[in-house]
N, C-alpha and C positions, 0 to 999 in steps of 0.2 A: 707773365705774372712776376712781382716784384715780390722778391725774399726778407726777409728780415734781416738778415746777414747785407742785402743792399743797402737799405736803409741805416746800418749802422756804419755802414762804409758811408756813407754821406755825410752824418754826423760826427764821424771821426774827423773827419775831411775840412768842415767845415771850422768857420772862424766865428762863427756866432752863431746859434738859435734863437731865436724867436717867434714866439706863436705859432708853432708849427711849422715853420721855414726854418732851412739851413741856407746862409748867407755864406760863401767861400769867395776868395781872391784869385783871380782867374790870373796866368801867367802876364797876359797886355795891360793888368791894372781894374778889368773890367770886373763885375761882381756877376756871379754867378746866383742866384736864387733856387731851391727847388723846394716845392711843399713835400713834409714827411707822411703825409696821410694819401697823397696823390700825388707821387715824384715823378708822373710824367708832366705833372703843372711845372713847368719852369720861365724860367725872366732872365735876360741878360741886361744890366746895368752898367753904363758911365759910374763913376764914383759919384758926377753931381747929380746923378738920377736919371739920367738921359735914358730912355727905353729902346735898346738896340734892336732886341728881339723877344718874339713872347707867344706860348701858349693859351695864357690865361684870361678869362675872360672881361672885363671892365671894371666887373665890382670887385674880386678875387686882385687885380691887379691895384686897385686902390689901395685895398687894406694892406697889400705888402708893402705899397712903395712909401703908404705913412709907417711901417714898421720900420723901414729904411732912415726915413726921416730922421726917428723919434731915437731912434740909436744905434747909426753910422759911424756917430763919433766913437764908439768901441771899438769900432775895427781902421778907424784914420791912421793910427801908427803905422800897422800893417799892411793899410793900402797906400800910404806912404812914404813904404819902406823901402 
């Protein structure tokens, strides 16, 4: 069972929210994804979107990775930092 206290360690964590994702910069550069409503839904990302690994199902994974699209560019500093 996921705590609340988990889920705000995610979002503390994280370098950006969106639509219910926390979007974080993983140590190799890659982007870490997890849904705050289902934080076992998770996605591992390339910076250019490349899909390394994934939970989530086809449609769920659509919508995040145009969330990614749509603004990436807020976290480019720090993922090219």
């Amino acid at each position: 069972m996921i705590r609340i206290s988990d889920i705000n360690e995610i979002v503390q964590s994280a370098s950006m929210v969106v639509g219910g994702y926390a979007f974080s910069k993983m140590d190799d550069r890659n982007i870490r994804i997890v849904g705050l409503e289902y934080p076992n839904h998770a996605l591992v990302i390339r910076p250019d979107g490349e899909i390394l690994e994934t939970n989530m199902d086809d449609i769920e994974l659509e919508i995040v990775l145009g969330y990614w699209e749509r603004n990436k560019k807020y976290m480019e500093e720090e993922v090219d930092a």
